[in-house]
PANUMI-23087 format. One record per residue: residue number from 0; y, x, z of N, C-alpha, C in turn. Coordinates in nm, 2 decimals. Example, Ala and Ser with C-alpha at 12.3 -4.5 7.8 and 13.67 -1.06 7.14 Angstrom:
// residues 2
pos/ny/nx/nz/cay/cax/caz/cy/cx/cz
0/-0.57/1.32/0.78/-0.45/1.23/0.78/-0.33/1.32/0.78
1/-0.22/1.28/0.71/-0.11/1.37/0.71/0.00/1.29/0.79
// end
This chain:
// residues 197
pos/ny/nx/nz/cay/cax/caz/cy/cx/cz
0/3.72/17.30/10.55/3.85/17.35/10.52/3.91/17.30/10.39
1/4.02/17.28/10.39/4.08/17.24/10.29/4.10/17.32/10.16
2/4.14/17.35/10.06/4.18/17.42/10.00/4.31/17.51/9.97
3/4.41/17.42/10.05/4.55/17.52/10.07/4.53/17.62/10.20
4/4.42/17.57/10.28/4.38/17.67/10.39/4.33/17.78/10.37
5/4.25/17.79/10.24/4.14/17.86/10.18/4.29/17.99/10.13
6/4.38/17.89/10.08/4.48/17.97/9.97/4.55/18.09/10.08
7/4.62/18.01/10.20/4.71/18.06/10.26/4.66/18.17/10.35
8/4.53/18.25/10.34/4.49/18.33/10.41/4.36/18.42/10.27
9/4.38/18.45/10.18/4.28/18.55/10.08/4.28/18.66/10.13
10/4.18/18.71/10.10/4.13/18.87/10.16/4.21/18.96/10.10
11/4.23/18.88/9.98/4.32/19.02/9.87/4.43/18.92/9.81
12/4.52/18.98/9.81/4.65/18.94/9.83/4.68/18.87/9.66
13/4.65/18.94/9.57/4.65/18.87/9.40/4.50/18.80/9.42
14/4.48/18.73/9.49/4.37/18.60/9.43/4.43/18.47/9.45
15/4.53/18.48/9.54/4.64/18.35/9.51/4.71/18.35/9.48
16/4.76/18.40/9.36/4.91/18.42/9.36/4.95/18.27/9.25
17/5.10/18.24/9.27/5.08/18.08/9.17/5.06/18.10/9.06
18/5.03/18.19/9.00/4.94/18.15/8.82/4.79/18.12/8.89
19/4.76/18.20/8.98/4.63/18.13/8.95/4.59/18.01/8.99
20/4.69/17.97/9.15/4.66/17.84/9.16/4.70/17.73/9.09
21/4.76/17.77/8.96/4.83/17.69/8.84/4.68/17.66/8.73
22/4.57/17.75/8.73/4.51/17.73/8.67/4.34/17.62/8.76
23/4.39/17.72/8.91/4.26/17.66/8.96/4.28/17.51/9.01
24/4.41/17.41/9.07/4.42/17.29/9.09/4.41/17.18/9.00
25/4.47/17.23/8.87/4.45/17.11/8.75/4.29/17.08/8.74
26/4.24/17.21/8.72/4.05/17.25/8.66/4.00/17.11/8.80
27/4.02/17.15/8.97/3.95/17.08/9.02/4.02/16.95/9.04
28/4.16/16.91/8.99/4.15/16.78/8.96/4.07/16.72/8.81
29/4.07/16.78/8.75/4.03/16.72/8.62/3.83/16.70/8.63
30/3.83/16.74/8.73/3.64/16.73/8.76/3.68/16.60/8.89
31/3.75/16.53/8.93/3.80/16.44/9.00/3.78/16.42/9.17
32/3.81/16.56/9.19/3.88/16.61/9.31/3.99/16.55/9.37
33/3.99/16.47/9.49/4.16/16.49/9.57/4.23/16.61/9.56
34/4.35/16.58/9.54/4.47/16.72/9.58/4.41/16.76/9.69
35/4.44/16.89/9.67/4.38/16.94/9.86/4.28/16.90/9.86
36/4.15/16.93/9.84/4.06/16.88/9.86/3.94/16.99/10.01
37/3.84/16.89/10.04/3.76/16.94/10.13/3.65/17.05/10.02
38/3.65/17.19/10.01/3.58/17.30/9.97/3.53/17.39/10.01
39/3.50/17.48/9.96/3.44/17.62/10.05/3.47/17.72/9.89
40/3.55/17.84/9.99/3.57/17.91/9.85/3.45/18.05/9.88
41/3.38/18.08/9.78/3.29/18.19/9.79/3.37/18.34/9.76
42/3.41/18.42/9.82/3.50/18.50/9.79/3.41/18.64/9.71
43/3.29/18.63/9.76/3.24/18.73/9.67/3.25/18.86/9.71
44/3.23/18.95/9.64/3.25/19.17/9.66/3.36/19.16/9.61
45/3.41/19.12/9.49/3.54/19.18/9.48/3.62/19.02/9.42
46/3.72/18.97/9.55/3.77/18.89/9.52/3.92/18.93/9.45
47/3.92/19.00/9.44/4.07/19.04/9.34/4.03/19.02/9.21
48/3.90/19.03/9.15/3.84/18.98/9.03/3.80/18.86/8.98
49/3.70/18.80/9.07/3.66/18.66/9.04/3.61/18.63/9.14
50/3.64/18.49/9.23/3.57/18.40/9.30/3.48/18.24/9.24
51/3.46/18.21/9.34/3.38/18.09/9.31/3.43/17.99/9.41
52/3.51/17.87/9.41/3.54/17.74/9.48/3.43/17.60/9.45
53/3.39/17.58/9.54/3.27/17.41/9.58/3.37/17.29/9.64
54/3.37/17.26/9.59/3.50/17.14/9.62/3.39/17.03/9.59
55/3.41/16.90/9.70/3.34/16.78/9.75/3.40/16.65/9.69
56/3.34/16.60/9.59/3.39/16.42/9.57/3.30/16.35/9.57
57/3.34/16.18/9.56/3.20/16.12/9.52/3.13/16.14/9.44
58/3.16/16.19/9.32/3.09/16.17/9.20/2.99/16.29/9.23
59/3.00/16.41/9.27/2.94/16.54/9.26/3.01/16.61/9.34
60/2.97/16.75/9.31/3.01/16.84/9.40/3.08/16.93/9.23
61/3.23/16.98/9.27/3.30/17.08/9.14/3.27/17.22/9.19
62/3.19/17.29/9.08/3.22/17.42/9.09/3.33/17.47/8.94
63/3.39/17.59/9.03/3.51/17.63/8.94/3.47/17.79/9.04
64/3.45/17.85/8.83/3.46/18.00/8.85/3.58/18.04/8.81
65/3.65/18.12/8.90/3.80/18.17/8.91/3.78/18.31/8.86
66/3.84/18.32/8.74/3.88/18.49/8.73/4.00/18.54/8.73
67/4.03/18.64/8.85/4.18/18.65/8.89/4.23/18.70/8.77
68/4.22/18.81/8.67/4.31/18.83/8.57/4.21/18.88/8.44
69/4.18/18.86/8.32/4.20/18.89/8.21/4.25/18.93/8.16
70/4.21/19.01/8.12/4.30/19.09/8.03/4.33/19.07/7.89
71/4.51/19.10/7.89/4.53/19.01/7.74/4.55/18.81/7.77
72/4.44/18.79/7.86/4.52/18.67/7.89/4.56/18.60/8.04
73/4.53/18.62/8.12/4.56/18.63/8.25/4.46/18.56/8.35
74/4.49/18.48/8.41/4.38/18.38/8.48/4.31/18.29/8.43
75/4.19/18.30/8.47/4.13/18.22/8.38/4.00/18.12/8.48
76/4.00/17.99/8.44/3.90/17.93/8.52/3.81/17.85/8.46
77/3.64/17.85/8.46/3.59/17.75/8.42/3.51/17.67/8.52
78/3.48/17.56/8.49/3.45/17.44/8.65/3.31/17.36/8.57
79/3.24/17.25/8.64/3.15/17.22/8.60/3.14/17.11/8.71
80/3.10/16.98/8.69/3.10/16.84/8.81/2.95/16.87/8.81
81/2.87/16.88/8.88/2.76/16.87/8.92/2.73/16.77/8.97
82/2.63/16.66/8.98/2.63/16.57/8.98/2.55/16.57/9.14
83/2.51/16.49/9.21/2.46/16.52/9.35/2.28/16.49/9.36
84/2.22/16.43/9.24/2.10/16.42/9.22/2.04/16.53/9.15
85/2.12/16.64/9.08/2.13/16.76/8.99/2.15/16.86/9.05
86/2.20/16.84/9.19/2.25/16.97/9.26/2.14/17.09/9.33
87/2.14/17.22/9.32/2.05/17.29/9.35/2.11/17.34/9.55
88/2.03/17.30/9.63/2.04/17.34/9.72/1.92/17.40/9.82
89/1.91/17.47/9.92/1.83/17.51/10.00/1.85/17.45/10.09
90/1.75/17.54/10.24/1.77/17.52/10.35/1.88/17.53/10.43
91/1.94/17.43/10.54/2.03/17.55/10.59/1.93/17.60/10.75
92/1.98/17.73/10.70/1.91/17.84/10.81/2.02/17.91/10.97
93/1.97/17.88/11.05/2.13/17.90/11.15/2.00/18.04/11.24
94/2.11/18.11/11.31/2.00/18.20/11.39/2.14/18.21/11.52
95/2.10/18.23/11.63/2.18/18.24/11.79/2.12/18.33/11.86
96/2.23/18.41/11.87/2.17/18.50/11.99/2.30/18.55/12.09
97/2.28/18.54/12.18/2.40/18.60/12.29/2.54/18.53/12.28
98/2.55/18.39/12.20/2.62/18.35/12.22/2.70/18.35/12.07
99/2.67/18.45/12.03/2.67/18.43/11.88/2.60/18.36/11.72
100/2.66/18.32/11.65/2.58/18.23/11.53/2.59/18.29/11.42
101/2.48/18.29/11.35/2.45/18.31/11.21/2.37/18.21/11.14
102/2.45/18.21/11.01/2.41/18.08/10.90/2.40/18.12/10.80
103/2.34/18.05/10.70/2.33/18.10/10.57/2.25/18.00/10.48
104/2.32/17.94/10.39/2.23/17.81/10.29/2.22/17.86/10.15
105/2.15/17.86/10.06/2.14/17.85/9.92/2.21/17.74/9.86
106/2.32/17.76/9.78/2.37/17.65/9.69/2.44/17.74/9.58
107/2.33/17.64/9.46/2.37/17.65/9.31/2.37/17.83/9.29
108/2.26/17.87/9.38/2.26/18.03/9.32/2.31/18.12/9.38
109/2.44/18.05/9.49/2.52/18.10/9.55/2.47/18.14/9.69
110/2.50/18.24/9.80/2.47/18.20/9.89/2.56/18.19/9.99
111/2.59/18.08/10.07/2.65/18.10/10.18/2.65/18.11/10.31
112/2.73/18.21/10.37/2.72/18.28/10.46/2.83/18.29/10.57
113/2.80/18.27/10.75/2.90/18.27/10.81/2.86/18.32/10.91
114/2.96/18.36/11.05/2.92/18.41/11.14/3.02/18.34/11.27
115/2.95/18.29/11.38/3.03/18.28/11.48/3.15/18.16/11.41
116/3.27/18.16/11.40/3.38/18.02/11.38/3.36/18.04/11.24
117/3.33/18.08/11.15/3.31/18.11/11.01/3.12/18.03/10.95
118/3.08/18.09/11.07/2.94/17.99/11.06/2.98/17.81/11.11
119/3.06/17.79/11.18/3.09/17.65/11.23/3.16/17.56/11.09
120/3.22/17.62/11.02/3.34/17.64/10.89/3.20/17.60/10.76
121/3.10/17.66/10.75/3.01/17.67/10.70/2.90/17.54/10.73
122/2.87/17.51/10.82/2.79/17.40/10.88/2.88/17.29/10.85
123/2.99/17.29/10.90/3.02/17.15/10.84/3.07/17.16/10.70
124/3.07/17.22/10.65/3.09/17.18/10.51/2.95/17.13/10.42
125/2.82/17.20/10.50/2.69/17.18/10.42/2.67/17.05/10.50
126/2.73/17.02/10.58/2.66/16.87/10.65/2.73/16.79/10.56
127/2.88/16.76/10.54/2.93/16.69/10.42/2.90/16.69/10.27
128/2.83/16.81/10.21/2.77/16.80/10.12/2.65/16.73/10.12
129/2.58/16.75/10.20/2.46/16.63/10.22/2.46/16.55/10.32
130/2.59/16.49/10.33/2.58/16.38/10.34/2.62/16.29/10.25
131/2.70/16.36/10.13/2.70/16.36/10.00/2.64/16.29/9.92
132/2.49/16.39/9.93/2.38/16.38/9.85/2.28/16.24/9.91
133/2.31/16.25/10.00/2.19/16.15/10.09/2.28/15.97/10.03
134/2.44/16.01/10.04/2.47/15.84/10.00/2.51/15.82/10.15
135/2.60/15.92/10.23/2.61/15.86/10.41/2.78/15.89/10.35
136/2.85/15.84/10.46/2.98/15.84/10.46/3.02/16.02/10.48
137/3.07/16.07/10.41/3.09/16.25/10.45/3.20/16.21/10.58
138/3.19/16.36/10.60/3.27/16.32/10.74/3.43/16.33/10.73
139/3.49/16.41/10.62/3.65/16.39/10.57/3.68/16.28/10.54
140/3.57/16.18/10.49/3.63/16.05/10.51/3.61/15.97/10.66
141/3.48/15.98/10.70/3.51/15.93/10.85/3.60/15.94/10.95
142/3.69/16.09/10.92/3.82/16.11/10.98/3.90/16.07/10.95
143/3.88/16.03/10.82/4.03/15.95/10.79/3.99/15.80/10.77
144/3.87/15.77/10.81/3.86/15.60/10.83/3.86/15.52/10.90
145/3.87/15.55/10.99/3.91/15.47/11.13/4.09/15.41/11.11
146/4.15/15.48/11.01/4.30/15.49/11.06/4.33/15.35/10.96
147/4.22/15.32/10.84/4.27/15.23/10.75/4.16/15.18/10.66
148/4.15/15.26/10.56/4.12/15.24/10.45/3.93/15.23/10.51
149/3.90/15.30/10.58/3.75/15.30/10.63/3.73/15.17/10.74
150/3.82/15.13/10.78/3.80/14.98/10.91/3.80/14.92/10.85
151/3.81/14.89/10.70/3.75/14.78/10.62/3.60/14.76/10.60
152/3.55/14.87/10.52/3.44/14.88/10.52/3.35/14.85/10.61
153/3.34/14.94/10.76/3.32/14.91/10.84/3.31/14.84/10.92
154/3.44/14.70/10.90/3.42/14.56/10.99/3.35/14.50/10.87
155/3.34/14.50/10.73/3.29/14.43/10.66/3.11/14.40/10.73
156/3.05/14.51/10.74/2.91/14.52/10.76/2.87/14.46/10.93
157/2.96/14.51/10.99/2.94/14.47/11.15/2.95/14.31/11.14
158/3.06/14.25/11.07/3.07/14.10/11.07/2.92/14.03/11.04
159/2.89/14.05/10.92/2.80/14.09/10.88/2.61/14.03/10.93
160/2.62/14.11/10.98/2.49/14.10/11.09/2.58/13.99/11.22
161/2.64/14.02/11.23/2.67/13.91/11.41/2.66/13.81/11.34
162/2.72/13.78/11.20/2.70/13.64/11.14/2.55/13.60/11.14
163/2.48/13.69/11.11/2.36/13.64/11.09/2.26/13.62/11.16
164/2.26/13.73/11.31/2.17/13.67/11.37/2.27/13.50/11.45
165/2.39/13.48/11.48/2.42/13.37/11.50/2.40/13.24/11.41
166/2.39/13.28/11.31/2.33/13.20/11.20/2.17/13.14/11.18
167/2.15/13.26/11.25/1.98/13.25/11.26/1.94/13.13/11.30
168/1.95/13.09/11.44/1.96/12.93/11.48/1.97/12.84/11.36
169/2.10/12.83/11.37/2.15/12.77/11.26/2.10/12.71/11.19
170/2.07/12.86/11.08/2.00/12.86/10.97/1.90/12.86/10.95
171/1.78/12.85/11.07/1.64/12.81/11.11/1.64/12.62/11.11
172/1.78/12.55/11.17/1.80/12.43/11.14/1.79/12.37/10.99
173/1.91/12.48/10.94/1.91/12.41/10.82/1.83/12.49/10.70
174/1.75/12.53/10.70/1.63/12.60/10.68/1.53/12.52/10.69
175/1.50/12.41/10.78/1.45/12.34/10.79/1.43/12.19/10.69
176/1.58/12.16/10.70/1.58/12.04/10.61/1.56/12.10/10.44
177/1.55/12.22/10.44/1.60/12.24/10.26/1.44/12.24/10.25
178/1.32/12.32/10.38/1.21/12.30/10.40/1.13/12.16/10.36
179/1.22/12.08/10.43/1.10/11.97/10.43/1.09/11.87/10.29
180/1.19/11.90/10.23/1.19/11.77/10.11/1.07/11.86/10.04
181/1.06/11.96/10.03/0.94/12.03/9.94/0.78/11.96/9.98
182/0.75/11.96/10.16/0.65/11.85/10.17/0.66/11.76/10.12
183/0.75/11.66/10.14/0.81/11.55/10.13/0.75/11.51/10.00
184/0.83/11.62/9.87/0.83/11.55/9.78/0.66/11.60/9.74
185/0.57/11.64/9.79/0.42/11.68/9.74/0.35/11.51/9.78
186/0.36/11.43/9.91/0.29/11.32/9.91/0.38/11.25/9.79
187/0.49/11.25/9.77/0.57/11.13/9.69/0.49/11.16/9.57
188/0.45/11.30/9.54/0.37/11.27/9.42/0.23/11.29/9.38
189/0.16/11.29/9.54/0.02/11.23/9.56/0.01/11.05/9.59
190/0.14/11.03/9.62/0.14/10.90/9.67/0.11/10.80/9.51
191/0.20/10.81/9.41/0.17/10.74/9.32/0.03/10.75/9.24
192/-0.04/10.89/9.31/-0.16/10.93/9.21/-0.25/10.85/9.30
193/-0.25/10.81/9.43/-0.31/10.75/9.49/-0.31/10.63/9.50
194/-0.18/10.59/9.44/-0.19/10.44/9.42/-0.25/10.41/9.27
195/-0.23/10.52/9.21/-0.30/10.48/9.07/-0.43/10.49/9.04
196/-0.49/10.53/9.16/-0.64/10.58/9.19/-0.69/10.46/9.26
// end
C-alpha cells in the first residue's frame, strides 16, 4: 500500500490531519523515499498518540516514529534509514484455517500483524522488503517495469545471453586462432634452441 492510502483511511481521525502529514512526508523524503511511497504504517494501541511508518527504498528500509501531538509543540517525527544488511527481521509466520489467514513477521522490534485482506496487504509488503534485502527487483518496481524504465534493464541481460551462446560458435572459432599462436609461438622458441643445440 502506498502511503496516501495508509493516510486516507486512519483509525483515529487526528493521526492525519495536514500538520502531521507536513511533518511525516519531508522526514520520509529526506531518508530518500519516493513521494508516495510503497510502506506499511504500524498503527499501534493508541494511534491518536504515536505511530510507526516502514517505507521501502533502495538504499534501506525508513523508519519514522510519528507522534501525533506534543505538547507545547505539536507533531513531532523522528526517522532513521536502516540500511538492508543492518536490518532486524524475523520469520514470516502465516497460519489458515477455514478459509481464513493469519500472519505475523518480526521487524525491527515491531511486530506485524494481519488477518484475511490485511494479512494479503502484509505478505506483500514483507515479500518486497526481502526482496529488498536479497538484491531481487521488489515488486513496485516490476509493476512499474514493464511500461518503460524496467524494459531496459531487462532487454539489456536477455540480449545478453542470446549473444552469447550464438557467439559461442563463433567464439569457439575465434577462440581458436587467438589459441593457436600461443603453441605456435612455444616451437618458434624451441625451434631456435634447437637449432642452437
Amino acid at each position: 500500500m502506498r502511503l496516501s492510502e495508509w493516510m486516507a483511511a486512519p483509525p483515529h481521525k487526528d493521526s492525519v490531519s495536514p500538520k502531521i502529514r507536513a511533518v511525516i512526508e519531508p522526514m520520509i523524503a529526506m531518508l530518500g523515499c519516493e513521494p508516495d511511497p510503497a510502506c506499511w504504517v504500524l498503527w499501534g494501541d493508541d494511534p491518536g498518540v504515536r505511530y510507526t511508518v516502514f517505507a521501502v527504498n533502495d538504499a534501506g528500509m525508513a523508519q519514522v516514529n510519528v507522534r501525533v501531538n506534543v505538547p507545547g509543540e505539536g507533531p513531532r517525527t523522528s526517522g532513521k534509514l536502516i540500511r538492508w544488511n543492518r536490518i532486524q527481521i524475523g520469520d514470516l509466520a502465516v497460519e489458515m484455517q477455514g478459509g481464513h489467514r493469519i500472519l505475523s513477521l518480526p521487524l525491527e522490534g515491531q511486530i506485524l500483524r494481519g488477518t484475511d485482506e490485511s494479512a494479503d496487504q502484509v505478505a506483500a509488503f514483507v515479500l518486497d522488503v526481502l526482496a529488498a534485502i536479497d538484491g531481487r527487483p521488489r515488486a513496485v518496481q516490476a509493476a512499474a517495469g514493464p511500461a518503460g524504465p524496467g524494459s531496459g534493464p531487462k532487454g539489456a541481460p536477455q540480449s545478453r545471453p542470446r549473444s552469447a551462446p550464438e557467439g559461442a560458435p563463433k567464439g569457439g572459432s575465434s577462440a581458436a586462432p587467438s589459441q593457436s599462436p600461443r603453441p605456435r609461438s612455444v616451437p618458434l622458441l624451441d625451434a631456435p634452441k634447437g637449432s642452437s643445440s
